[in-house]
C-alpha positions in Angstrom: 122.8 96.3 135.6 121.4 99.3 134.7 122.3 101.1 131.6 121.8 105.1 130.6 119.4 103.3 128.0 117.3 101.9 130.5 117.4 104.9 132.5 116.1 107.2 130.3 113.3 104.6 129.5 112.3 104.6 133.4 112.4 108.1 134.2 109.8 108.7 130.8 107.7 106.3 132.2 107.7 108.0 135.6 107.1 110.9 134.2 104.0 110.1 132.2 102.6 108.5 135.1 102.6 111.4 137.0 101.1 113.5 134.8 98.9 110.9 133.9 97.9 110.9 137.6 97.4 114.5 138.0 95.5 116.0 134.9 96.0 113.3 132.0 98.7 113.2 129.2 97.8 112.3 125.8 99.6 109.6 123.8 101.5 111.8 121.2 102.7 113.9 124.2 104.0 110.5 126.1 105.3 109.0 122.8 107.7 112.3 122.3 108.8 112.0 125.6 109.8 108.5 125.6 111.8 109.6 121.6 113.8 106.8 120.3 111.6 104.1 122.2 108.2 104.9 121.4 107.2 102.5 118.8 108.2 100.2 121.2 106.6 101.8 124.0 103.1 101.6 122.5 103.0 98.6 121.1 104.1 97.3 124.9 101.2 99.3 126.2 98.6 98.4 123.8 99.8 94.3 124.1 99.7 94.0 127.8 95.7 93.7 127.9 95.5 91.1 125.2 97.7 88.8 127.7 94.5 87.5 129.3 92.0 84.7 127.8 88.7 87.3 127.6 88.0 88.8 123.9 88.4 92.4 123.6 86.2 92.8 120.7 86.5 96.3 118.6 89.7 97.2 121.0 91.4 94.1 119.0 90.7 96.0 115.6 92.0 99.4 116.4 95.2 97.9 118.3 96.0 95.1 115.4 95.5 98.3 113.0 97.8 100.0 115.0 100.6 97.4 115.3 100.4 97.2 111.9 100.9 100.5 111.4 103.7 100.9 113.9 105.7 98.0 112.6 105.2 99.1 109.0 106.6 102.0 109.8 109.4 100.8 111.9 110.5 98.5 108.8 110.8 101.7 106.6 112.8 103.7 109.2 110.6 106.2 110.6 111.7 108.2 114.2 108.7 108.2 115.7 104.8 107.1 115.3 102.4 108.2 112.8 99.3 107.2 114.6 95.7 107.6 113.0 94.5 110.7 114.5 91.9 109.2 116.8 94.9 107.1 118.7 97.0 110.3 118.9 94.3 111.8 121.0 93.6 109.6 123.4 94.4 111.2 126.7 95.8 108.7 129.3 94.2 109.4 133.1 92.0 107.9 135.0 92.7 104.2 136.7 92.6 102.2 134.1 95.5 103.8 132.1 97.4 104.6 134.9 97.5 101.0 135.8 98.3 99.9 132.6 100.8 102.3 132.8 102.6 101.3 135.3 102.1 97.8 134.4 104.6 98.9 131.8 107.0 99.8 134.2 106.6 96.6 135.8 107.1 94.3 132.3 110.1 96.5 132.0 111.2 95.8 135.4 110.2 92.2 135.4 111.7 91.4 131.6 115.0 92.7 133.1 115.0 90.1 135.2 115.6 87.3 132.0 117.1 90.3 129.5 120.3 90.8 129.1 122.2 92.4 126.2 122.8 89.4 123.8 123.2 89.0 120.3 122.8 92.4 120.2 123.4 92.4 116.3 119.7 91.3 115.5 118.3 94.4 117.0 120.4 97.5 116.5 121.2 99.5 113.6 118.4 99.2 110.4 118.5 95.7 110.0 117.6 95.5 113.7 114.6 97.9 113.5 113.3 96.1 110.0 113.3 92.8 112.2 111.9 93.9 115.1 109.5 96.4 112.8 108.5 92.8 111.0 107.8 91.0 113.8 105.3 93.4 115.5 103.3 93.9 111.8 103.2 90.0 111.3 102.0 90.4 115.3 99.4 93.0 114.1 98.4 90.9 111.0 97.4 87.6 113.5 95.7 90.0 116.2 93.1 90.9 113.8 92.3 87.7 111.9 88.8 87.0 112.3 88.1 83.8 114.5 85.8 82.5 116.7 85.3 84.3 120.0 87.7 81.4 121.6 89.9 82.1 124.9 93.3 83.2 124.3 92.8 83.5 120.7 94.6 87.1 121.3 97.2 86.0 123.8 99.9 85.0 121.4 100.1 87.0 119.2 100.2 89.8 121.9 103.3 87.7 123.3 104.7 88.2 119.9 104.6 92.0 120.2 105.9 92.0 123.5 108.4 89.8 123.2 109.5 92.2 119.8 108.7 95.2 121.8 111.5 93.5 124.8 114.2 93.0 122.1 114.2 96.5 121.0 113.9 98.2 124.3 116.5 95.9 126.3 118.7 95.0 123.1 118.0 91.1 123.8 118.3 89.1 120.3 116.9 85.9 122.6 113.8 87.5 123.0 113.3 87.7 119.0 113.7 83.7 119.3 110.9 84.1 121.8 108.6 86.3 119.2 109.3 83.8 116.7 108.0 81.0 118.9 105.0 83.0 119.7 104.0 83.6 116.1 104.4 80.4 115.2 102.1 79.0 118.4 99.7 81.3 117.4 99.2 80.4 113.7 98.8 77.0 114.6 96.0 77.7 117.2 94.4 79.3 114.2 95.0 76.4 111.9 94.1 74.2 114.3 90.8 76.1 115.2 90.5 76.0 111.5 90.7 72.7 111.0 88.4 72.3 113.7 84.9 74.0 112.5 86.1 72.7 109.1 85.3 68.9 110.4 82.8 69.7 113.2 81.1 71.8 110.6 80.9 69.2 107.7 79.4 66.5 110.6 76.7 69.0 111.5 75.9 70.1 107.7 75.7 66.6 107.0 73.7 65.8 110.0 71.3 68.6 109.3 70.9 67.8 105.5 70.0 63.7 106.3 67.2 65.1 108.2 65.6 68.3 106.0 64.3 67.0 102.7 66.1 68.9 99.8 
């Protein structure tokens, strides 16, 4: 059932999107109008095109930088963003933000469909936000370790995110459980990509050195 929280979440969203589809709206202006929620917020928007298996090369920098940032900031009790000034001035318009826009509103839509206030202690008051704030800055921290250009190598740790970004917004402690799953899935794709190039890589150095005279 709809709540007043949820409310005031939609009808933000609806309104960015119209400006957004008239003249543009910059970030910072859409962050103050979505208040409370806006750490969140972002984070959801900048996540959502990670969820695919394509590389988004310098976009992954900037957004892990940003999630980062974000959920440092949430873990020290900050109201709203403190965005480097570059990512403040973006200005959302054209199709592609709109649609990612309202793909927001859909996630929203769609995560209410398996959220449901639960174990609401985990993520209200400040040892709520220092979870949640954790969670997306351990997020950040496995977006932007440097691997191989490998499909998906972004998608879990973006599930991370969202599912931190879900817990906060719909007061869900289950999707926290679903965070911690991601991060976990997504270190050991690293390690075992790791692993990987670590043996493959030996074979072929050993290959190459039997055949080239030292």
């Amino acid at each position: 059932m709809d709540t007043e929280h949820d409310r005031s979440i939609d009808a933000a969203l609806a309104a960015c999107i119209t400006r957004a589809e008239a003249d543009g709206i910059g970030l910072e202006e859409t962050l103050e109008r979505l208040g409370p929620a806006s750490f969140c917020f972002v984070c959801l928007l900048l996540a959502l095109p990670f969820l695919q298996p394509v590389p988004l090369g310098p976009y992954t920098l900037a957004s892990g930088v940003t999630f980062i940032a974000a959920g440092w900031q949430m873990m020290h009790g900050r109201r709203s963003p403190l965005l480097p000034a570059a990512m403040r001035q973006i200005r959302l318009h054209g199709k592609g933000w709109i649609t990612t826009l309202k793909m927001c509103q859909r996630t929203l839509s769609l995560g209410r469909k398996i959220t449901r206030r639960r174990h609401e202690v985990w993520v209200t008051g400040r040892a709520g936000e220092k979870l949640v704030g954790w969670l997306i800055f351990v997020g950040g921290l496995l977006l932007v370790v440097p691997v191989a250009n490998l499909p998906f190598n972004n998608a879990f740790p973006a599930l991370m995110i969202l599912f931190a970004s879900l817990a906060w917004l719909e007061r869900d402690g289950l999707m926290v459980i679903f965070s911690l799953i991601s991060g976990v899935l997504s270190a050991a794709y690293f390690i075992g990509v790791g692993l990987l190039l670590w043996f493959f890589g030996a074979q072929v150095f050993a290959w190459f050195r039997s055949l080239v005279p030292w």
